[in-house]
N, CA and C atoms as a LAMMPS dump frame, in Angstrom:
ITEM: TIMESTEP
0
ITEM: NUMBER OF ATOMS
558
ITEM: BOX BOUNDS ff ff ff
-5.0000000000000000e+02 5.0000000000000000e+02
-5.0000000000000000e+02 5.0000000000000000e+02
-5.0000000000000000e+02 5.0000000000000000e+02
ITEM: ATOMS id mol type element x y z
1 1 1 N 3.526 83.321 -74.09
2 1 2 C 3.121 84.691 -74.271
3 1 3 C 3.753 85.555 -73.182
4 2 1 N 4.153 86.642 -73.657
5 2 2 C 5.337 87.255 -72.813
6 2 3 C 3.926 88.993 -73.052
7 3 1 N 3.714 89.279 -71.171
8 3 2 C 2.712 90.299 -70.978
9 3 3 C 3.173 91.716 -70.472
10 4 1 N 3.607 92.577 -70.905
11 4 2 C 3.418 93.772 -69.997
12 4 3 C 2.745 94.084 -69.171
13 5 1 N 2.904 94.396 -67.923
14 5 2 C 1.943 95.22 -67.037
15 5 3 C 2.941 96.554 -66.631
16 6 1 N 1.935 97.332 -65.813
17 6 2 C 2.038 98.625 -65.356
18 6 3 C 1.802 98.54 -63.9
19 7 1 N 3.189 98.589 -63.464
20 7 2 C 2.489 98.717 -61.801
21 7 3 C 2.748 100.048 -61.311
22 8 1 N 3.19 100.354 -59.958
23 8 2 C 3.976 101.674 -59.503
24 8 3 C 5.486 101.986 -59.434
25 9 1 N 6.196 100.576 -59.588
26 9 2 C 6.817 100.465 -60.157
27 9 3 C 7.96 100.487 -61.565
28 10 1 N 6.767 100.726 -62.846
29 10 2 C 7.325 100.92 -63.928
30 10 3 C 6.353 99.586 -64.595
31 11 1 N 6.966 99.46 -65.683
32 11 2 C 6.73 97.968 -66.292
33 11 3 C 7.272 97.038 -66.019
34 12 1 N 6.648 95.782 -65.321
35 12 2 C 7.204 94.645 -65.42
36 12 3 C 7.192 93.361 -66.338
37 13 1 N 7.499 92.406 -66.645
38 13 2 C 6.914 91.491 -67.575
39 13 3 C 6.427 90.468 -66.801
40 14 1 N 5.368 89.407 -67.17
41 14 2 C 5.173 88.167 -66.731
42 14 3 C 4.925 87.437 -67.665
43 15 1 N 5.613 86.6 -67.518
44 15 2 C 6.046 85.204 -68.595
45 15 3 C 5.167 84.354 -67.579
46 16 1 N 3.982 83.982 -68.873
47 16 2 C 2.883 82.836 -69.354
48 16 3 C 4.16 81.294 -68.607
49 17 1 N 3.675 80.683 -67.809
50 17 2 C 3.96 79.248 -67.41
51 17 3 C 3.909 78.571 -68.32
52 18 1 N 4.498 77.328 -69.122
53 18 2 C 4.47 76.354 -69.989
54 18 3 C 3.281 75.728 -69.983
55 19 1 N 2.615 75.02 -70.496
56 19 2 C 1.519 74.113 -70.445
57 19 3 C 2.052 72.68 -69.491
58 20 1 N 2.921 72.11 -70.018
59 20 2 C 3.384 71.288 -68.923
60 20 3 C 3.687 71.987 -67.77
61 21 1 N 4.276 72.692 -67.504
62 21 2 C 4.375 72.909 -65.774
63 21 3 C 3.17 73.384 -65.107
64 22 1 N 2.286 73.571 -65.675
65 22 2 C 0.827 74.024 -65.118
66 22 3 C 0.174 73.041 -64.906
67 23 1 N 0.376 71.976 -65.761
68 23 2 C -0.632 70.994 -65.453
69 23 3 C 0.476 69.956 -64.506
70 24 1 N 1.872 70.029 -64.238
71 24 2 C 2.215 68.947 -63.506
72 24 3 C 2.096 69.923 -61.694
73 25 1 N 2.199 71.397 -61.648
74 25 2 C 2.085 72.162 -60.237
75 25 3 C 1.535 72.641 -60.06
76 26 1 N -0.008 72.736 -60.937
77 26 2 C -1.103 73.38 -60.558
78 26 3 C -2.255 72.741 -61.097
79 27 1 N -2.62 71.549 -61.58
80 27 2 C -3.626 71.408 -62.244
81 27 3 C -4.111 70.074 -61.239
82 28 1 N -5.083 69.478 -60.56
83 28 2 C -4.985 68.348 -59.471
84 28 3 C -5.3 66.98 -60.547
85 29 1 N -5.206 67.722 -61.699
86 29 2 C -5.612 65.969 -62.222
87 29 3 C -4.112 65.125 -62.231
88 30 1 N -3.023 66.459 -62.108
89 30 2 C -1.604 65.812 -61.444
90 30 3 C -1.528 65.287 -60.459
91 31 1 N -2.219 65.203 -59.529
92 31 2 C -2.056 64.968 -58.053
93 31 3 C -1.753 63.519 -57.794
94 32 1 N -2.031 62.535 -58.865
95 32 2 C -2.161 60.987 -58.451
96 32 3 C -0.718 60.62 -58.732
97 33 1 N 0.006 61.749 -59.534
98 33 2 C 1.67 61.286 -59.615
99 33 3 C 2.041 61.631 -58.194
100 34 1 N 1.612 62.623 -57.764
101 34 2 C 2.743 63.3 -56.353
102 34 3 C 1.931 62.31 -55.172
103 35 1 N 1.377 61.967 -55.472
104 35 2 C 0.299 60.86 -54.292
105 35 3 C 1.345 59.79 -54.434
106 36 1 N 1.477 59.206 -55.716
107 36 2 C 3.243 58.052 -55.555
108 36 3 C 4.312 57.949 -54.77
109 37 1 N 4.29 59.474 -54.903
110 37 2 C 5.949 59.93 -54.875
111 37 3 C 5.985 60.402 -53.435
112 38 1 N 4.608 60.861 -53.04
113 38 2 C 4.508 61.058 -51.988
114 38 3 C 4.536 60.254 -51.259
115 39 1 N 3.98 58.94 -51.608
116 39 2 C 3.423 57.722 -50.334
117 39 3 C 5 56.712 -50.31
118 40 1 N 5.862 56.866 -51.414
119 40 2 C 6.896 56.638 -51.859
120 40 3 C 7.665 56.801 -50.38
121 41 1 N 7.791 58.339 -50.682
122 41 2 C 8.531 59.102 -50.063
123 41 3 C 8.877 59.039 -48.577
124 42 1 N 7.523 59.184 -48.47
125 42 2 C 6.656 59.291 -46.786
126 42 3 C 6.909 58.054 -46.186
127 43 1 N 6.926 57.022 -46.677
128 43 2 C 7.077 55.455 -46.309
129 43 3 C 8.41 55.379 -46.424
130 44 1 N 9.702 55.476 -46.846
131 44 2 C 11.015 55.795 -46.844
132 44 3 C 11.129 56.328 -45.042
133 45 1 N 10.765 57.879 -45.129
134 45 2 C 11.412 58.717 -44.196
135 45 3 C 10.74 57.681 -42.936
136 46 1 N 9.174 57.705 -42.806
137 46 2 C 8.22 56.886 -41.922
138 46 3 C 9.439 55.803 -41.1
139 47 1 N 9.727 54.676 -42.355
140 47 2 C 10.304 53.66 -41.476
141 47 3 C 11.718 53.612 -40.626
142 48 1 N 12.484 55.065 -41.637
143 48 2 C 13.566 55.335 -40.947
144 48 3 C 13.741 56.019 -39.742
145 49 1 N 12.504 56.57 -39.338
146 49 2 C 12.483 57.109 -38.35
147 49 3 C 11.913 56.307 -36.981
148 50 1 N 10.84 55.275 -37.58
149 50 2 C 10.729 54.656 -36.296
150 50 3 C 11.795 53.741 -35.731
151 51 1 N 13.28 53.297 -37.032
152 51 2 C 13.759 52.497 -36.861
153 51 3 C 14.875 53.581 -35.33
154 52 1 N 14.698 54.77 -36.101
155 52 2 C 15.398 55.122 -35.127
156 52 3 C 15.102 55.772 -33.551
157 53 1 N 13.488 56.07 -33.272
158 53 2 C 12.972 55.98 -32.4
159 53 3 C 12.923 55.09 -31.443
160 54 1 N 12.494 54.126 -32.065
161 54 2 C 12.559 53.062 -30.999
162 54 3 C 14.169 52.173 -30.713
163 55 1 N 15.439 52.62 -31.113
164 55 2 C 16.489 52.701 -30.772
165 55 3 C 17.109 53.241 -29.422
166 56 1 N 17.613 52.578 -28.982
167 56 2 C 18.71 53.47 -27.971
168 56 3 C 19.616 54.455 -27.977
169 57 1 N 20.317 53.653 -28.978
170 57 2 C 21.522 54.747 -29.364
171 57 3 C 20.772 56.231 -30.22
172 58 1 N 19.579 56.257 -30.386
173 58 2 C 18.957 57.695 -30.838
174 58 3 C 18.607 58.678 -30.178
175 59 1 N 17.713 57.789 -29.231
176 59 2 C 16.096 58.132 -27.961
177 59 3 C 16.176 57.829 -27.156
178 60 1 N 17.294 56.518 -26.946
179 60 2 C 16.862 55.683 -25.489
180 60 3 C 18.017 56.757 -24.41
181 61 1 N 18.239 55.53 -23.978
182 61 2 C 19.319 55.916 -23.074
183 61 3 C 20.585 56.583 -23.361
184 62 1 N 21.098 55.9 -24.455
185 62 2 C 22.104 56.208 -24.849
186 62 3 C 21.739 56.469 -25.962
187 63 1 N 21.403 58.062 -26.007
188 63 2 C 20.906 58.662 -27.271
189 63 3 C 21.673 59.627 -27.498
190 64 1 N 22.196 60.509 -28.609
191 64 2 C 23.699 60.645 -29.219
192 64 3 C 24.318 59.958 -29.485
193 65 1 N 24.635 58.432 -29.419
194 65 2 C 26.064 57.738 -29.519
195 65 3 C 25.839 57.227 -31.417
196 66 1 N 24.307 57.215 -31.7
197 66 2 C 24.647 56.831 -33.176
198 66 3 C 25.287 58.19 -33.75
199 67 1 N 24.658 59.452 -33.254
200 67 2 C 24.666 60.531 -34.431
201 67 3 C 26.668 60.941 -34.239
202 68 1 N 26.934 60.721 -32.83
203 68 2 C 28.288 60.646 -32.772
204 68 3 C 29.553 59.519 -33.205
205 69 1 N 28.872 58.718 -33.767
206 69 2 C 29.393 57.606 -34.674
207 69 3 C 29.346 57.768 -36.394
208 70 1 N 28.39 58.67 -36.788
209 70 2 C 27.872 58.599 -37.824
210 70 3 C 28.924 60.272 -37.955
211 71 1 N 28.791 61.289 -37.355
212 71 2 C 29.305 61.988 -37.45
213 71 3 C 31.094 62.064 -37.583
214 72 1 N 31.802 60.768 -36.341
215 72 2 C 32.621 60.66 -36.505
216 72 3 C 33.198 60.44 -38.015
217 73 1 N 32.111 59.497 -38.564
218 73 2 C 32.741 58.468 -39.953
219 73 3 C 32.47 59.754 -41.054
220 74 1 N 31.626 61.059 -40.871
221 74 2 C 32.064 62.427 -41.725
222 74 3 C 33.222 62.74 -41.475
223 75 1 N 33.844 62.775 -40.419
224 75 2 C 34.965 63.473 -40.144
225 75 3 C 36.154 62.784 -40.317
226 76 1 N 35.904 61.849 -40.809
227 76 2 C 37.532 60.698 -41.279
228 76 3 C 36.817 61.019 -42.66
229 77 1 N 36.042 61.298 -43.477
230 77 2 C 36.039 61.486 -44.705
231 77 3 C 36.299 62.883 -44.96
232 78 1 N 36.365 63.942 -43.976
233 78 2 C 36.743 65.358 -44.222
234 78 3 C 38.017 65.059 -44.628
235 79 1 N 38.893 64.281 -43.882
236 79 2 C 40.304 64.44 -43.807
237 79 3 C 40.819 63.234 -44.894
238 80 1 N 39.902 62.931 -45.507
239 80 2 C 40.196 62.522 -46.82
240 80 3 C 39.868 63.309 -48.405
241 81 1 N 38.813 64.522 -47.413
242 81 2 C 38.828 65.37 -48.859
243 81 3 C 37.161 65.176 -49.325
244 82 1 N 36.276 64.351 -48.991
245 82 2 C 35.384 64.274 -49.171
246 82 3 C 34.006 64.642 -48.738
247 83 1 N 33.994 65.378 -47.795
248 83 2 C 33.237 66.266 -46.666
249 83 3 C 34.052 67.853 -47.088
250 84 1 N 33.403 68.121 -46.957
251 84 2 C 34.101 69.779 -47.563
252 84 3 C 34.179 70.016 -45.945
253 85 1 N 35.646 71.238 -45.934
254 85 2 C 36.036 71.926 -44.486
255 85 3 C 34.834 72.137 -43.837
256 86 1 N 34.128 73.426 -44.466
257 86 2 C 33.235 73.983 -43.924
258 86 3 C 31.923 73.178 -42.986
259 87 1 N 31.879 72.158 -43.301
260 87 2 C 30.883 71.095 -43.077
261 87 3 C 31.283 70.501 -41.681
262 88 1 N 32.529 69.867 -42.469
263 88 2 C 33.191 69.525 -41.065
264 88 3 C 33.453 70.099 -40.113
265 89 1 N 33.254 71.496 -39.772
266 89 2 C 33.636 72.763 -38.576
267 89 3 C 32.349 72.694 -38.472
268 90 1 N 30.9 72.457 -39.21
269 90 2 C 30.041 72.123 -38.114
270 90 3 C 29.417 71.343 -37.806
271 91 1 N 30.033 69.969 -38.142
272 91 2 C 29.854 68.565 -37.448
273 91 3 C 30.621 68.553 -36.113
274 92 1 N 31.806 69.283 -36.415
275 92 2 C 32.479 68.899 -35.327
276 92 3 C 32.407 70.099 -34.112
277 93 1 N 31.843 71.185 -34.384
278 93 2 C 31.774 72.682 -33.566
279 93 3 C 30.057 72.475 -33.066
280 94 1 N 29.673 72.125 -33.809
281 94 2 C 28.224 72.396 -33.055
282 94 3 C 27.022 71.016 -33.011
283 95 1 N 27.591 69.896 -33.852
284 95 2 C 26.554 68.682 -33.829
285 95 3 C 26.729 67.549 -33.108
286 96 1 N 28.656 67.424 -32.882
287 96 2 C 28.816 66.267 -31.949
288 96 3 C 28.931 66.922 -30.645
289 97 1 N 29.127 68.323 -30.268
290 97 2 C 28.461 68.691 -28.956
291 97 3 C 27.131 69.07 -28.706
292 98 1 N 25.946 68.547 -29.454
293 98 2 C 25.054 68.761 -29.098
294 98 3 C 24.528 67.779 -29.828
295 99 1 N 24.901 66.399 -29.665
296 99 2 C 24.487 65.131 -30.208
297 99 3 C 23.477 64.731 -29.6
298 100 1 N 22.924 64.748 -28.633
299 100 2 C 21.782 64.191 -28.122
300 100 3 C 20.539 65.137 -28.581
301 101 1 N 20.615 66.301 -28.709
302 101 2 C 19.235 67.261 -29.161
303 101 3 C 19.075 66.952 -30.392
304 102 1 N 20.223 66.87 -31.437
305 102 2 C 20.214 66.267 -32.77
306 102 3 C 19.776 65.101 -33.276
307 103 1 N 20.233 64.053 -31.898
308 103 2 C 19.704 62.683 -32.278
309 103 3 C 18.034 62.801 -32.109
310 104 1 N 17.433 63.419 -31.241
311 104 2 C 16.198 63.655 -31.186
312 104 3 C 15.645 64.178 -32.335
313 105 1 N 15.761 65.214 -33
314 105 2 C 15.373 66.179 -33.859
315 105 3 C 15.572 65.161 -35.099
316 106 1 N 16.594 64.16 -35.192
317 106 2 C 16.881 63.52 -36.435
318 106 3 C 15.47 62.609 -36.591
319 107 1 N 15.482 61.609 -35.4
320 107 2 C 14.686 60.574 -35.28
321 107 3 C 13.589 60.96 -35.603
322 108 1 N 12.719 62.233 -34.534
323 108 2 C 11.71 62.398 -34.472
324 108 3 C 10.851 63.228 -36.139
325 109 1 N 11.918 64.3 -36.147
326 109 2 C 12.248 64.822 -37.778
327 109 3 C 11.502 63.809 -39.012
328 110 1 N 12.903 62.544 -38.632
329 110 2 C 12.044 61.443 -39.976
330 110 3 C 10.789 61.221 -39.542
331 111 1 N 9.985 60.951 -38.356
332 111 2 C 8.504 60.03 -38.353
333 111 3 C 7.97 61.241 -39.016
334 112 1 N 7.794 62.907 -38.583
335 112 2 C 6.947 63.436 -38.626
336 112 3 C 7.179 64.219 -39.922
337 113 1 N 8.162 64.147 -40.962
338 113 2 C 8.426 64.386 -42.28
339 113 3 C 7.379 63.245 -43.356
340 114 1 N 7.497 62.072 -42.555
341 114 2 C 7.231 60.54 -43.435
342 114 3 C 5.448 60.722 -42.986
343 115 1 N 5.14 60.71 -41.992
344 115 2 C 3.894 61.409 -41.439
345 115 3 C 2.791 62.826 -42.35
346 116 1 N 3.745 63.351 -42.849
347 116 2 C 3.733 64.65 -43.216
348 116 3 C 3.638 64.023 -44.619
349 117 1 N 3.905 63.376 -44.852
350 117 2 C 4.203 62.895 -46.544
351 117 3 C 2.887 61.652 -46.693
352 118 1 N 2.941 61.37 -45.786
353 118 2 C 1.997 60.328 -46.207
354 118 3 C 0.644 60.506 -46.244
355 119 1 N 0.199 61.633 -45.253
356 119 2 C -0.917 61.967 -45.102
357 119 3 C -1.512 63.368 -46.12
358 120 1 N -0.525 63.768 -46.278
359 120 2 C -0.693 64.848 -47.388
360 120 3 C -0.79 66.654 -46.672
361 121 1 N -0.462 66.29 -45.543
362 121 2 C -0.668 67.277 -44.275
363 121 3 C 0.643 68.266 -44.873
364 122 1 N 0.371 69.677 -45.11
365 122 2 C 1.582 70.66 -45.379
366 122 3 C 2.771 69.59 -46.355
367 123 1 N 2.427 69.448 -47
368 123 2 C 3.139 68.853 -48.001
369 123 3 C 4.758 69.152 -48.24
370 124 1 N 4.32 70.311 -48.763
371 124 2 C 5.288 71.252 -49.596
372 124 3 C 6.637 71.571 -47.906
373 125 1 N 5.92 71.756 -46.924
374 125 2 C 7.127 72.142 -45.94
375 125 3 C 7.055 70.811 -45.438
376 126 1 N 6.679 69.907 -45.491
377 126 2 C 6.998 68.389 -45.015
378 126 3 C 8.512 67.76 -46.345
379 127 1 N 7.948 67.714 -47.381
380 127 2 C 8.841 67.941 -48.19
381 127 3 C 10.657 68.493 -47.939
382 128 1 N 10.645 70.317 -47.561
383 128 2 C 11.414 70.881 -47.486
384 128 3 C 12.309 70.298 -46.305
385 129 1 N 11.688 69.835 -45.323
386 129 2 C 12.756 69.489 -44.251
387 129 3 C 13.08 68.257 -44.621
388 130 1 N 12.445 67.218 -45.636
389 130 2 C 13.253 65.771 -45.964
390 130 3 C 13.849 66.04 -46.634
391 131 1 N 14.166 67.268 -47.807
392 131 2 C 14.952 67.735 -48.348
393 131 3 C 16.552 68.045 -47.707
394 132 1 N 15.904 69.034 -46.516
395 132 2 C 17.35 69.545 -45.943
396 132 3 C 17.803 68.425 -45.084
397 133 1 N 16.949 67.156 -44.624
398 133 2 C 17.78 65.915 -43.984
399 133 3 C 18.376 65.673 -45.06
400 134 1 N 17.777 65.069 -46.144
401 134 2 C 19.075 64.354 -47.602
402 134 3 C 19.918 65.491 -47.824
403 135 1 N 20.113 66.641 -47.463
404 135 2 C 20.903 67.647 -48.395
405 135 3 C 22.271 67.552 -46.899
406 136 1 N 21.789 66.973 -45.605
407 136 2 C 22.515 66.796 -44.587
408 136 3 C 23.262 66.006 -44.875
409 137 1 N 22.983 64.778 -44.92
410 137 2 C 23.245 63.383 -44.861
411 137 3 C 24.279 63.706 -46.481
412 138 1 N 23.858 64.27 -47.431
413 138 2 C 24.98 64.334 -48.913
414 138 3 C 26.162 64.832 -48.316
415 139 1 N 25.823 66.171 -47.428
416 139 2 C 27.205 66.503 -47.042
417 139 3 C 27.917 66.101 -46.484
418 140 1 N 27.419 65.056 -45.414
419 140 2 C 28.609 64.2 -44.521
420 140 3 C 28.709 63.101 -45.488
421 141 1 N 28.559 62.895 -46.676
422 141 2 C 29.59 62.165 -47.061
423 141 3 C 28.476 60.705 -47.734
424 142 1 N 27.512 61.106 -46.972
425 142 2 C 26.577 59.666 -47.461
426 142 3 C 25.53 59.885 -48.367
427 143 1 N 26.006 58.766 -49.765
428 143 2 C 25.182 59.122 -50.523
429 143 3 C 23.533 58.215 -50.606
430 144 1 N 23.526 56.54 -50.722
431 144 2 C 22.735 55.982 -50.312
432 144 3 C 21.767 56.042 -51.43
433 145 1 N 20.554 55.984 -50.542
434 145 2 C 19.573 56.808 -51.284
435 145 3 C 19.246 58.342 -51.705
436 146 1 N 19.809 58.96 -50.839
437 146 2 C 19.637 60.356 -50.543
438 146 3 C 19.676 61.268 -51.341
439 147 1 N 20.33 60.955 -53.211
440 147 2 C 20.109 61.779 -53.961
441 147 3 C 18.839 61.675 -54.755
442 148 1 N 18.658 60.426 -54.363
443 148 2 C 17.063 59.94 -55.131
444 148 3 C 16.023 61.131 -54.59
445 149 1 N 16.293 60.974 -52.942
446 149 2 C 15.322 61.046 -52.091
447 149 3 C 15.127 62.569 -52.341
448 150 1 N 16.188 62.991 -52.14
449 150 2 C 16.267 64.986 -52.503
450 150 3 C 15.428 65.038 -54.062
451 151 1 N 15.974 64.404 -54.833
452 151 2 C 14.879 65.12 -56.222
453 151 3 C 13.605 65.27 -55.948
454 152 1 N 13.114 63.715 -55.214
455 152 2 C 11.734 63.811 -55.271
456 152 3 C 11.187 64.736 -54.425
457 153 1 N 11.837 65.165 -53.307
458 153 2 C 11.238 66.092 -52.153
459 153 3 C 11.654 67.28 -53.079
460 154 1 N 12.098 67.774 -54.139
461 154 2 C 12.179 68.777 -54.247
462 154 3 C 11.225 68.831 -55.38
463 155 1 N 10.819 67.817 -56.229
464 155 2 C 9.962 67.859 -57.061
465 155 3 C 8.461 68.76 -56.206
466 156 1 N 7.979 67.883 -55.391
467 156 2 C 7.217 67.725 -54.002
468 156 3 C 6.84 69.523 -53.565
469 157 1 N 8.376 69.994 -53.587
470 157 2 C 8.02 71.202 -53.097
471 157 3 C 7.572 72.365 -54.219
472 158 1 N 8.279 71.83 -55.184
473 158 2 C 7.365 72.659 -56.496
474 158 3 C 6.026 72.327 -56.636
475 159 1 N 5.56 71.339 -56.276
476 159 2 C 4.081 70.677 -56.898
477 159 3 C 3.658 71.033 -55.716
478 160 1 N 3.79 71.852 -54.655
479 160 2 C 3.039 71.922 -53.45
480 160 3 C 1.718 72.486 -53.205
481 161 1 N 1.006 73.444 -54.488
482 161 2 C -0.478 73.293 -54.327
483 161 3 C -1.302 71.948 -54.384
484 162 1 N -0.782 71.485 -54.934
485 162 2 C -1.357 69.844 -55.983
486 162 3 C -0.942 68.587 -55.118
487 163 1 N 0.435 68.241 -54.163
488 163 2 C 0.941 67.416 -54.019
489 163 3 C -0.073 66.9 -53.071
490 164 1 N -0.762 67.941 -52.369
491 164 2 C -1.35 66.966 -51.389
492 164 3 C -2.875 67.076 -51.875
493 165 1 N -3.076 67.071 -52.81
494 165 2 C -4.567 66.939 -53.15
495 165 3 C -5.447 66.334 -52.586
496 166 1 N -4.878 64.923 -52.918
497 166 2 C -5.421 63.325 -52.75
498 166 3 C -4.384 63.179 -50.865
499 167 1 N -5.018 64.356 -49.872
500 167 2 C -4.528 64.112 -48.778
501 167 3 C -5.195 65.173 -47.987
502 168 1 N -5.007 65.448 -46.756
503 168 2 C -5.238 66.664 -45.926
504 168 3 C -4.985 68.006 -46.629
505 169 1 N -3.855 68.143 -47.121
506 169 2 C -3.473 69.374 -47.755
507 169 3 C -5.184 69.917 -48.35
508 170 1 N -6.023 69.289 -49.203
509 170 2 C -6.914 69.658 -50.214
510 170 3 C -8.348 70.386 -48.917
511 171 1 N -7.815 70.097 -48.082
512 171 2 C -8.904 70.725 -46.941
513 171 3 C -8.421 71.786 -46.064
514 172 1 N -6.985 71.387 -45.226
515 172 2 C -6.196 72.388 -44.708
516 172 3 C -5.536 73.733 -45.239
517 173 1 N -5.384 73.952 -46.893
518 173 2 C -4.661 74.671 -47.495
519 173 3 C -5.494 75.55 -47.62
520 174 1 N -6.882 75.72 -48.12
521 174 2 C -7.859 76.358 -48.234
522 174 3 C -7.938 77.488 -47.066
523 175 1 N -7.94 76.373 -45.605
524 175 2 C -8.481 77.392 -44.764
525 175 3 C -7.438 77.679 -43.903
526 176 1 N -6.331 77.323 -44.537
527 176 2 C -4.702 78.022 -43.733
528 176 3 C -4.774 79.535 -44.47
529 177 1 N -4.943 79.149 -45.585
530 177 2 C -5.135 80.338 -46.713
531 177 3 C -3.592 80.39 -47.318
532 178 1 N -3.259 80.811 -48.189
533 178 2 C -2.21 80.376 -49.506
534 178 3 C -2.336 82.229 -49.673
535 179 1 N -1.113 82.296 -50.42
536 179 2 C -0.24 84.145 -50.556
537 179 3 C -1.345 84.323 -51.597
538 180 1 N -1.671 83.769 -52.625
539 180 2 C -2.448 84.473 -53.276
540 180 3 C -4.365 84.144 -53.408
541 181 1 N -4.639 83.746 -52.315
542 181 2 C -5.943 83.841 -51.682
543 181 3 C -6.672 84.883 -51.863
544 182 1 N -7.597 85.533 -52.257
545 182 2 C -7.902 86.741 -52.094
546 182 3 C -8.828 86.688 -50.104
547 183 1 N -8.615 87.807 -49.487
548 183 2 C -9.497 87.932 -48.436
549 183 3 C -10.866 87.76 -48.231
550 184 1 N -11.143 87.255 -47.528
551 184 2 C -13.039 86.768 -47.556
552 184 3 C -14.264 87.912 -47.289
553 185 1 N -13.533 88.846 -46.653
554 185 2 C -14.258 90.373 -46.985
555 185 3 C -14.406 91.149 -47.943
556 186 1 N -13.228 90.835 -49.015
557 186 2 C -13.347 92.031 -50.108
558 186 3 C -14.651 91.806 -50.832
């Protein structure tokens, strides 16, 4: 059903949501799929991150030397055509000189994304940053899991009233308050 309204604006239209997409991003009896996909998810990023926490070459001592290894092996695939230019000017301009803040942000990034996913805590922006790690990791060149991993975090971020139902989200979201909340005074 396609609605006219009248704002100050003029007329705008709002187009009625499908019945399926209402009940898979707004309805919580969805919630036990994104609870899967979530615990899925969350347990993925979770273990990759402690693997790389408790590493050296991430956190320890010699922390930068993976992300400057990993970065290097983008940059022999730029110059094969497979890393687009642009990417490569900022692997190589701003990430392998500042490989050690990155290796931090990477490591720590995955626990508290996988953390974020598992517990159901801000879902939807826990989601978005495992998103923009897999949307990282596609561009240098590695595919892996990482295109899997991007659908589902992006599924994740559409379903983000619902995703964390069956988690923290169903208590925190309420009293963070959400854009279309109405105010507790009116």
């Amino acid at each position: 059903m396609v609605e006219l309204k009248k704002s100050q604006f003029g007329k705008h239209v709002i187009i009625e949501e499908n019945p399926l997409s209402r009940w898979l991003f707004s309805n919580t009896t969805s919630a036990w799929i994104w609870l899967i996909l979530r615990l899925y998810l969350g347990y993925s990023w979770l273990t990759a991150g402690i693997g790389k926490v408790t590493s050296d070459a991430w956190t320890g001592a010699n922390a930068g030397v993976a992300v400057e290894g990993f970065m290097g092996g983008a940059l022999a695939k730029a110059e094969a055509g497979d890393v687009a230019g642009w990417y490569a000017w900022f692997l190589e301009s701003v990430v392998i000189p500042n490989a050690v803040p990155f290796s931090y942000m990477i490591a720590w990034g995955e626990v508290l994304v996988g953390l974020g996913l598992i517990v159901g805590l801000l879902t939807g922006i826990a989601a978005f940053f495992g998103a923009l790690m897999n949307m990282s990791f596609l561009l240098a060149g590695t595919v892996s899991s990482n295109p899997v991993m991007f659908m589902i975090a992006i599924v994740l971020i559409l379903a983000w009233k619902v995703a964390g139902w069956y988690g923290l989200d169903r208590w925190v979201l309420p009293r963070l308050g959400t854009p279309w909340s109405r105010k507790r005074n009116e």
